[in-house]
N, C-alpha and C positions, 0 to 999 in steps of 0.2 A: 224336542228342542233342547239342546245344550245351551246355559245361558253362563257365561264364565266371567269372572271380575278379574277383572287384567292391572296390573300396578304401568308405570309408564312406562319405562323399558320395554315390556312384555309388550305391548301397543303394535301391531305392522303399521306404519304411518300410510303405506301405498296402496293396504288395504282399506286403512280407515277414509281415507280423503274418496278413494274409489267408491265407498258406500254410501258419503255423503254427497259426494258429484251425482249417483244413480238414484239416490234417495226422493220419493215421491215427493217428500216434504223438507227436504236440502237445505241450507240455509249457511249464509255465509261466520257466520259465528262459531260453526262444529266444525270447521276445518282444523286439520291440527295445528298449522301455519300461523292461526288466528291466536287456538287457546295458547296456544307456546307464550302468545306475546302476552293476553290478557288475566292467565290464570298463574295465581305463584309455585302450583301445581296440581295435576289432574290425572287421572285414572278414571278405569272405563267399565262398562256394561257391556259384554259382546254376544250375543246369537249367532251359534254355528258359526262359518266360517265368513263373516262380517254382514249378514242378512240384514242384521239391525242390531242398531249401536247408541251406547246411550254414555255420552262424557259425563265424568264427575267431578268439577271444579273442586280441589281443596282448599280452606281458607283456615287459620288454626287462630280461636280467638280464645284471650286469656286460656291458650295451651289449649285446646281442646278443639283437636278437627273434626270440622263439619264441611261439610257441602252447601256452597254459599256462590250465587251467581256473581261471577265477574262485573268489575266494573262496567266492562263497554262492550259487552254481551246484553242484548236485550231479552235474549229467549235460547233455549236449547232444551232439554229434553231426550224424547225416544225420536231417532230418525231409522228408518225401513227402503229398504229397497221392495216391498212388500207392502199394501193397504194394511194398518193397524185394527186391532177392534179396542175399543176399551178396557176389557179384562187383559188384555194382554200389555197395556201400557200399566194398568195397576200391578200387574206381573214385576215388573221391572219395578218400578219405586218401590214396591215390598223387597226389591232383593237389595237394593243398595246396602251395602256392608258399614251404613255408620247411624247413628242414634238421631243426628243433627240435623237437618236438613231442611233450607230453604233456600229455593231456587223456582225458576220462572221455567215450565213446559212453553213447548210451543202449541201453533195454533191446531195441529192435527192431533196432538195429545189429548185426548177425551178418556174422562174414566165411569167406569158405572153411576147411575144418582147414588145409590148407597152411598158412597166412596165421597161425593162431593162434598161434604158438609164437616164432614170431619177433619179435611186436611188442605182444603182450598179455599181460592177466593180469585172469583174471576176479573182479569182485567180485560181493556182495552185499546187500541190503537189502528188511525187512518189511512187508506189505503187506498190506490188509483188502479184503475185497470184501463194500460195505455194502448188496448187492443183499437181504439177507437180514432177518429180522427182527431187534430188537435182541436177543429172546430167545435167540435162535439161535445170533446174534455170541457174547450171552454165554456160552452153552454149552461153545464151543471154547476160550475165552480164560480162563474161570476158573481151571481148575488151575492155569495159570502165574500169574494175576496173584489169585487169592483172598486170598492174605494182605494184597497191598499196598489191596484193595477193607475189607477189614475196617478196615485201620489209619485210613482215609480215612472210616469211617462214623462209626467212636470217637471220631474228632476236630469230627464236626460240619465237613466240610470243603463249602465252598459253591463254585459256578461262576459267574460273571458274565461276561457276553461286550462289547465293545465298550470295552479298556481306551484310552485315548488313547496315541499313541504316544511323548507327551514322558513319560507316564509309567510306558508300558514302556522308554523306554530309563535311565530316571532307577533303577527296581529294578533292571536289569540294572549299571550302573553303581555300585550300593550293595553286590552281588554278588563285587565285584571279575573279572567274568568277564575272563577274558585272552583273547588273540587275536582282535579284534573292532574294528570301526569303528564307532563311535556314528553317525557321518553319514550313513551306507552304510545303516544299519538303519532308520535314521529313514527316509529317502527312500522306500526297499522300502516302509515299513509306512504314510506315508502316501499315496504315489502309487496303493497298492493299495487302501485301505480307501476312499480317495474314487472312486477311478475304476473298480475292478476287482471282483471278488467275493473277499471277505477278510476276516480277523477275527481279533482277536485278545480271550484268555480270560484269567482270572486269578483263579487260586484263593483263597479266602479261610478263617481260621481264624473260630472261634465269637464271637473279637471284632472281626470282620470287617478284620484286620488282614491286607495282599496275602503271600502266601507261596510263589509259584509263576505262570506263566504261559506262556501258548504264542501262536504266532503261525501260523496257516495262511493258505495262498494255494490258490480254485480254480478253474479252467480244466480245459477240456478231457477232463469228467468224472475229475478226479483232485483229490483235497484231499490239498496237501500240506503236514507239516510244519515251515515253515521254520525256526523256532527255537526254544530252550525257556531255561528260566530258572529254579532256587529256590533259593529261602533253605535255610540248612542247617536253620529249621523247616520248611519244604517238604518237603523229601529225607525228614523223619523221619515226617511226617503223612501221606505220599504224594499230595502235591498234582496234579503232574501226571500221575497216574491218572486223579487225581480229573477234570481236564480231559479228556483224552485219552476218556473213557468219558463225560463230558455228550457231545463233539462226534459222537462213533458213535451215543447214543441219538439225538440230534436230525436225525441226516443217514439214520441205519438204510432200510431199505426203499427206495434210489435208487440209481440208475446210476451212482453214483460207487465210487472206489478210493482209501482213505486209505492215502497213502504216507509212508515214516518213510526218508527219504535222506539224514541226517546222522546226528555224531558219538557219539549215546550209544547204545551197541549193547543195553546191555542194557534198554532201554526198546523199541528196535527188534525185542529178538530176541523180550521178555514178548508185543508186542502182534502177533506172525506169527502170522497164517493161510493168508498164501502168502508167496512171495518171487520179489523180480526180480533178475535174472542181467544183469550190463553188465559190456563192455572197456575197460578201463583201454592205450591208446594211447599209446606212446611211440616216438620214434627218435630219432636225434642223442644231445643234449648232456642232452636229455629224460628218455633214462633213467636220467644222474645224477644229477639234479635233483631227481628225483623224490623221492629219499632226504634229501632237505638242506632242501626243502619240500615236506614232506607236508600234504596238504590237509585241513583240516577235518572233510570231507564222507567221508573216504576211509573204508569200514568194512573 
């Protein structure tokens, strides 16, 4: 096994994207397409001739580069075109070429017990598996979220899909969300909806005034996600239920896995029907860092 650290230039982008499209465990975040827009720069992990690949977001804090998960990256890691074992995912975090390091593996990154205690800490995050009908879905998901399905009936709350992205980031910005880059979102939302499979929704009240909206990206038989947004009439009509339950009817019955890997736990924990388990990776200056910038994504 040749395993080479590649600076970005050096990168073949039509190999990398091609290993992460055939990658067992893919994921819309390791495309390069993505990191370009989320990371201020990244360099790589490569296996032979692109087997398996592992990006290295750079982040330079008080001068001093480390490897530090992107803002709007919830998970990355080793991705394989190839079943991983353990030791060989710990292969890979021993070769990273820097001292610093804290970043989020994803859910197939398992490394020895030995291995766990020293340099991890597991988290986790909600997840549907829409192979099912939507009756079915709903079956499981009622109790926890009945109330907020009722509040969203009373209200006459409506779904529309295909919001443009100047004017999702224009509600988001009326919002006052904090923590957030208007540029960063934009780019995501339109390099996806033109190029990618993507969509973004937005709830409306009875006088079809916006009050909530969401942003999904899919790849890789996984819809995930990536952002959400309401108004404090939103929050009270339960608009983004109301979203979240049009996208599971419409997708119900297919091979996908609606994934919920950021910040609002209790919308992640109402819409669980399973859950994935990922390592949070740290050594050096990483692990105190971690505490001073906590990420977004972290649940």
């Amino acid at each position: 096994m040749a395993l080479n650290h590649l600076k970005y230039d050096e990168i073949n982008r039509l190999k990398w994207d091609s290993c992460i499209r055939q990658a067992f465990n893919g994921i819309t975040y390791a495309y390069s397409w993505f990191l370009d827009i989320v990371c201020d720069e990244w360099e790589a992990l490569v296996e032979d001739d692109y087997l398996t690949v592992m990006p290295l977001p750079i982040k330079k804090t008080w001068g001093i580069p480390m490897i530090f998960q992107p803002f709007w990256a919830h998970q990355l890691g080793i991705f394989s075109k190839a079943q991983m074992s353990p030791e060989k995912t710990e292969l890979f975090l021993e070769s990273i070429p820097y001292k610093n390091v804290s970043i989020m593996l994803n859910a197939y990154n398992r490394l020895p017990s030995s291995s766990l205690k020293k340099h991890t800490q597991e988290m986790t995050y909600g997840a549907i598996d829409l192979i099912s009908s939507y009756s079915a879905i709903q079956k499981v998901l009622t109790p926890k979220i009945s109330n907020k399905v009722s509040i969203a009936k009373k209200h006459s709350i409506s779904v529309s899909r295909s919001i443009d992205a100047n004017e999702y980031i224009q509600f988001k910005k009326q919002q006052k969300t904090k923590g957030w880059n208007p540029a960063i979102v934009k780019r995501i939302i339109s390099f996806s909806t033109r190029y990618k499979s993507a969509g973004t929704y937005g709830a409306y009240n009875r006088h079809n005034e916006l009050i909530a909206q969401a942003f999904f990206i899919k790849s890789n038989q996984r819809l995930l996600l990536i952002d959400t947004v309401a108004s404090e009439e939103g929050e009270k009509k339960a608009g983004l239920y109301a979203i979240i339950l049009h996208v599971i009817k419409n997708n119900a019955e297919t091979n996908l896995t609606l994934e919920f890997p950021y910040s609002d736990q209790a919308l992640s924990r109402n819409f669980q029907q399973t859950s994935h388990h990922f390592l949070q990776y740290k050594k050096g200056i990483g692990r105190l860092l971690d505490g001073l910038f906590k990420q977004r994504y972290y649940l």
